[in-house]
N, C-alpha and C positions, 0 to 999 in steps of 0.2 A: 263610318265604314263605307268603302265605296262599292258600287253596287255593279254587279256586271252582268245584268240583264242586257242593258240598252247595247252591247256591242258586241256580246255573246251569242243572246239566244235571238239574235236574228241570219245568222249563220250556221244554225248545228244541222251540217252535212254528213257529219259520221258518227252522232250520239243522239240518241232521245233521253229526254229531263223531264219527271215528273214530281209532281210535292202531293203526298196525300198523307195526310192521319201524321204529321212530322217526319215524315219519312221520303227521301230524296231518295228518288229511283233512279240513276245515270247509266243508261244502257248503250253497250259500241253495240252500233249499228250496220256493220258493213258481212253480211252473214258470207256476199260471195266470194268473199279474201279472208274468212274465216276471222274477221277480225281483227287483223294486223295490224300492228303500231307502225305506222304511214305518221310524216310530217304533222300532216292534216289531224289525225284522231288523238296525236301527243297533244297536238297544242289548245282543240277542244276539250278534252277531259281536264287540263290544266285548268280553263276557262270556267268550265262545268263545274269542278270539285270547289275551286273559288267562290261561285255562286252560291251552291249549297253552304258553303263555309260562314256566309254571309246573311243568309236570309235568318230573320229570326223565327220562320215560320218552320224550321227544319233542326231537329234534332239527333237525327242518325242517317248514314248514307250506307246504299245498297249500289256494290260497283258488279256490275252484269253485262253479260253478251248476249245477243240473239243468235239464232240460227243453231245448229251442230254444238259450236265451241266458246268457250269463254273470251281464248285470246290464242291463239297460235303459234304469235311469238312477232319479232320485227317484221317489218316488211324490206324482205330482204333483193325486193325488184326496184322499190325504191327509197327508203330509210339509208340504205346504204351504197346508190349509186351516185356513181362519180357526179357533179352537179354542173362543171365546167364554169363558163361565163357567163354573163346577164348584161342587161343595162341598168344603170342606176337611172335614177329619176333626169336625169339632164341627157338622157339618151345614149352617154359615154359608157362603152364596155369596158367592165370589171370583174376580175377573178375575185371569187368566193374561198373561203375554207368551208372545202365540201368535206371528204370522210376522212381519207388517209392519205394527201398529200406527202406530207410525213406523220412523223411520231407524234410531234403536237399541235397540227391540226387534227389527227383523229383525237387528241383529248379533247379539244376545245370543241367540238364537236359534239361527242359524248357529255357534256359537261352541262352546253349550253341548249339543245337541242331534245337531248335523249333525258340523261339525270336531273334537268329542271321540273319533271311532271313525280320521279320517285323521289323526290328531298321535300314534295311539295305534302305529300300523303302522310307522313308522320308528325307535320308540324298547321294540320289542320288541327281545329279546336273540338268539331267534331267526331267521333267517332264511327269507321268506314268499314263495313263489312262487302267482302269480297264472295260473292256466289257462286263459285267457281263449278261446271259440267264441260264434258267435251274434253275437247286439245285445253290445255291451261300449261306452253309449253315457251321455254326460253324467254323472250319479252313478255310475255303473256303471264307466265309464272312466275318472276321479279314483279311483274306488281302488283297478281295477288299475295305477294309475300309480305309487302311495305303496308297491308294493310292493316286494320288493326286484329281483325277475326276472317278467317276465312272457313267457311261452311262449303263443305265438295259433294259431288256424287258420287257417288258407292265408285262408279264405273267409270269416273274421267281420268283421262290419263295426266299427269302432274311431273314435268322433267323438263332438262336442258339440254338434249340432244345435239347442240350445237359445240358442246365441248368438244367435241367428237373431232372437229378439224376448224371449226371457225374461231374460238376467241374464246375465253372465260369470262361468268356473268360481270359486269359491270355496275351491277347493282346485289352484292353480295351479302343478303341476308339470310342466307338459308340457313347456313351456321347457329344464329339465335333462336333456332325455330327447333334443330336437331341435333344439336353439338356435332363435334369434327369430323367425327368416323361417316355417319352418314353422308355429311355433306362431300366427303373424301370420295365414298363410295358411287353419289353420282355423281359426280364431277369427273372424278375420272373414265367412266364408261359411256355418259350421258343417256343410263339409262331412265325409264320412265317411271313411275309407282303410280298404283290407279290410289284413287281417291279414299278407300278403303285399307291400302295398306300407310296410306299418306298420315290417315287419323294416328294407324298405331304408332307411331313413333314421333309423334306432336307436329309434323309438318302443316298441319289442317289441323282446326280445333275438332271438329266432327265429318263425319261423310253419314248420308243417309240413300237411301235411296231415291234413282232420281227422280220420279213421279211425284215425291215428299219434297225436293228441294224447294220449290218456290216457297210453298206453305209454311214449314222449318224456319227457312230464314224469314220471311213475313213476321212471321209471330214471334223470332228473335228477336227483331226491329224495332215490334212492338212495345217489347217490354223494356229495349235499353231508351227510347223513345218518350218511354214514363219519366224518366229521371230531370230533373233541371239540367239543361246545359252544362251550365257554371260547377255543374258535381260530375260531368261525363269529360267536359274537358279537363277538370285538378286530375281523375283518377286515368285519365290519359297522359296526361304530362308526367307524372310520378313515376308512373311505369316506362315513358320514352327516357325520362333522366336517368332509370338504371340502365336501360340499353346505352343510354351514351356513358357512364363509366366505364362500359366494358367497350368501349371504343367505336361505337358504330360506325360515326360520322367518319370518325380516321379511316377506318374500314374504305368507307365508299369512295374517299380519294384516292385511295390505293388502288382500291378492285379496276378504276377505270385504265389507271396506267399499267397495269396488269393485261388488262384487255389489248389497250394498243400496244404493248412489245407483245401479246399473241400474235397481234395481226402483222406482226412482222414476219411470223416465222416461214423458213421455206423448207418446212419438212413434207417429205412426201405425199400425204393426208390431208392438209392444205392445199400446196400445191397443186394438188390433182381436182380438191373439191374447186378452186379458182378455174382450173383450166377446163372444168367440165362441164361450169357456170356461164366459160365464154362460149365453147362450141357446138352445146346442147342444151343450155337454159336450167331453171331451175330444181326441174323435176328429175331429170337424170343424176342433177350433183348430189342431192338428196338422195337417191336411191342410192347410188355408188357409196356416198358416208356412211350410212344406212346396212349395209348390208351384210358385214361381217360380224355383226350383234344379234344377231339371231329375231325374236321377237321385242328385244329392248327395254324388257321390260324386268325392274328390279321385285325380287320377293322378302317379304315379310313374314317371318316366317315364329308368330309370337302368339 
């Protein structure tokens, strides 16, 4: 097995990695960007979750955030800005396929860049539990969804708000999690559900409260922990092989090309969310997306 201490962990700028009692702790670190999937933090956690994947001193993995929020969603100042030229190593300037030159550069992009860290989560050996408090919203909430259990707080918010005018998830697992209607119903509003109503309709295995959340999940850990590997990874695989009869993998090459002919579109709620991206920055486009939804937030009403 190869080992990716020596090239990993002497770079982790946007995760902290710990090993205690078989239990790999991988926490994003960056609380003042609430967490965003930045270049930087995909390709660490890739690194990360390898690691853990690897060491034989590690039996179950804990994917957590500091600060406020679990994960906020892409980093959408830089994940998604134009990236222009460089120099290669001979000093000679060369264009990149940065996001959306065209149609498939934004796939390859997404492909190779974004969906290399979620293809990577369901065909570790280990079994990954996702601690989800806070924002756990658009990027953020695709990959506690790839995960294998995710444990919420009563009160986190849990959505893709970005449906709203920027793209459709690219990583389309909500479906398996809530069947069509639900996943219909936020998809097309981009409303939120807290953590609490997230449980009742399977989206989250549990939500607790969140003073209990560390603990809960600790002592879940614990006891998947107890198990031999070699019995955590069969009843891992068995259960990813029925997701793949019902087409998962298919699924995700689609969802992406999906995404990029969103990002094509020039309907007006696009259009306006780009044009308000250029001459106001991010906070305004947000608010403006934002704001004919009232509070955002979907009810469960069971």
């Amino acid at each position: 097995m190869t080992n990716y201490s020596g090239k990993w962990l002497q770079r982790p700028n946007s995760l902290t990695f710990e090993v205690k009692d078989s239990v790999a702790s991988i926490t994003m670190n960056c609380p003042q960007k609430r967490n965003c999937l930045s270049f930087d933090m995909l390709d660490e956690l890739h690194h990360a979750l390898l690691e853990a994947d690897d060491r034989v001193d590690v039996n179950v993995i804990i994917l957590s955030g500091t600060g406020k929020d679990f994960c906020a969603g892409y980093d959408l100042a830089g994940l998604y800005a134009e990236k222009g030229k460089a120099l290669d190593a001979s000093g000679e300037e060369v264009s990149y396929r940065s996001h959306s030159a065209t149609y498939d550069d934004d796939i390859w992009n997404m492909q190779h860049n974004v969906q290399r860290l979620f293809h990577l989560i369901p065909k570790l050996h280990k079994p990954v539990i996702a601690k989800v408090h806070g924002n756990c919203l658009a990027g953020g909430a695709e990959l506690a969804f790839v995960c294998d259990l995710i444990i919420a707080a009563q009160d986190a918010k849990i959505g893709h708000p970005a449906t709203r005018a920027n793209g459709t998830p690219p990583n389309q697992t909500w479906f398996y999690h809530m069947g069509p209607q639900w996943t219909k119903r936020l998809l097309f509003t981009g409303d939120r559900l807290s953590g609490e109503d997230a449980a009742k309709i399977g989206l989250v295995l549990e939500a607790v409260p969140a003073d209990r959340l560390d603990q809960h999940v600790s002592e879940l850990a614990r006891k998947i922990a107890a198990v031999d590997p070699e019995l955590l990874a069969s009843h891992k695989r068995v259960v990813n092989m029925a997701m793949e009869q019902m087409g998962s993998t298919a699924l995700q090459s689609y969802s992406i090309e999906a995404d990029a002919r969103a990002h094509l579109s020039t309907g007006p709620r696009r259009t306006q969310f780009k044009k308000d991206m250029a001459e106001h920055g991010l906070k305004v486009a947000l608010t403006n997306r934002d704001a004919p939804f009232g509070d955002g937030f979907a009810k469960v009403n069971r």
